[in-house]
C-alpha positions in Angstrom: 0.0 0.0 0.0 1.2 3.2 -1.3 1.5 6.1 1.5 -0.6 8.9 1.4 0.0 11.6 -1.5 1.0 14.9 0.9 3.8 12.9 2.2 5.0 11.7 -1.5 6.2 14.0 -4.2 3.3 13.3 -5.9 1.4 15.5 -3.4 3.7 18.2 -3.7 3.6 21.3 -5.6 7.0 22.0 -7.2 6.8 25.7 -6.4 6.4 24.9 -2.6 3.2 23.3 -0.1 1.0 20.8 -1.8 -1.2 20.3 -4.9 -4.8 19.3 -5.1 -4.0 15.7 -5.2 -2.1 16.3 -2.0 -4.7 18.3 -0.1 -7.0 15.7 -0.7 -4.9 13.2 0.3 -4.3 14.8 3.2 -8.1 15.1 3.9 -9.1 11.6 3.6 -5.7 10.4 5.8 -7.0 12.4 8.5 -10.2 14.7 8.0 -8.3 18.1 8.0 -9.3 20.7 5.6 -5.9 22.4 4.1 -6.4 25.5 1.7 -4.5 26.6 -1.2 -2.2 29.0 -0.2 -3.2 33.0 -0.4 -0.2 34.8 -2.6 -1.3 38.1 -1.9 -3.5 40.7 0.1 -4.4 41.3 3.5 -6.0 38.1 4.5 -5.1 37.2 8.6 -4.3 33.7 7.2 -1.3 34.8 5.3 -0.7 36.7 7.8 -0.8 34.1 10.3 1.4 31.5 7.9 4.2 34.2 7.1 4.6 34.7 10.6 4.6 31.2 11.6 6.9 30.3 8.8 9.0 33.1 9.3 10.2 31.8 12.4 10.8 28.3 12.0 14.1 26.8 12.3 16.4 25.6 9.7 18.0 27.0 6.1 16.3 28.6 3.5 19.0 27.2 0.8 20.4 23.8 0.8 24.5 23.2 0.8 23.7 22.6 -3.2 22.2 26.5 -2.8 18.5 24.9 -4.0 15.8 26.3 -1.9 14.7 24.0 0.6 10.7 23.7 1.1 10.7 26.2 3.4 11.9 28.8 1.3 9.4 27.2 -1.6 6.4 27.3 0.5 7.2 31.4 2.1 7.5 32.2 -2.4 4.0 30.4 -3.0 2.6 32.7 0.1 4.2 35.6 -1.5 7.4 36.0 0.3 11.2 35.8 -0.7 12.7 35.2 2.6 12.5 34.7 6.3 13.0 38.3 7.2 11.1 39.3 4.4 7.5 36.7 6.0 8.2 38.5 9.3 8.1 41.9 7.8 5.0 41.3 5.4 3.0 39.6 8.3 3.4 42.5 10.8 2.6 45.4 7.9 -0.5 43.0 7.5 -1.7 42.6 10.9 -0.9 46.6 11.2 -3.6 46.7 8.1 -5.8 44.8 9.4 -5.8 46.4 12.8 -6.3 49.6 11.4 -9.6 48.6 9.2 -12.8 49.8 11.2 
């Protein structure tokens, strides 16, 4: 038995996080919904991911220099580095606060 497609490369999106197949893979190994990532705007969600991602641990380049899937995943939300997640999720939140 084959194991499920978000933890294959078949469930991957080459650009960073996971395609359809790998979404819904993910949803029928254990009943979460997952949603395509949000590239750009003010929604709390990316917000919420660049932060997060911003601060986890570990390289954004490999010793090859290929981006890891860190680095992948922080382009598909609309980021091009760490620093740079941090720095759009705070202007973000400041946006959002602000909005009456």
């Amino acid at each position: 038995m084959k194991s499920p497609a978000w933890t294959r490369k078949a469930g991957k999106n080459p650009k960073g996080g996971l395609n359809a197949a790998g979404r819904a893979s993910y949803k029928a190994a254990t009943g979460g919904t997952l949603k395509p990532p949000v590239k750009s705007g003010d929604n709390p969600r990316r917000a919420s991911f660049l932060a997060r991602m911003g601060g986890m641990p570990g390289p954004e380049r490999d010793e090859n220099g290929k981006p890891t899937r860190l680095l992948l995943s922080l382009q598909a939300w609309g980021a091009s580095s760490k620093a740079d997640a941090k720095k759009k999720a705070a202007a973000i939140s400041a946006r959002n606060k602000a909005k009456p």
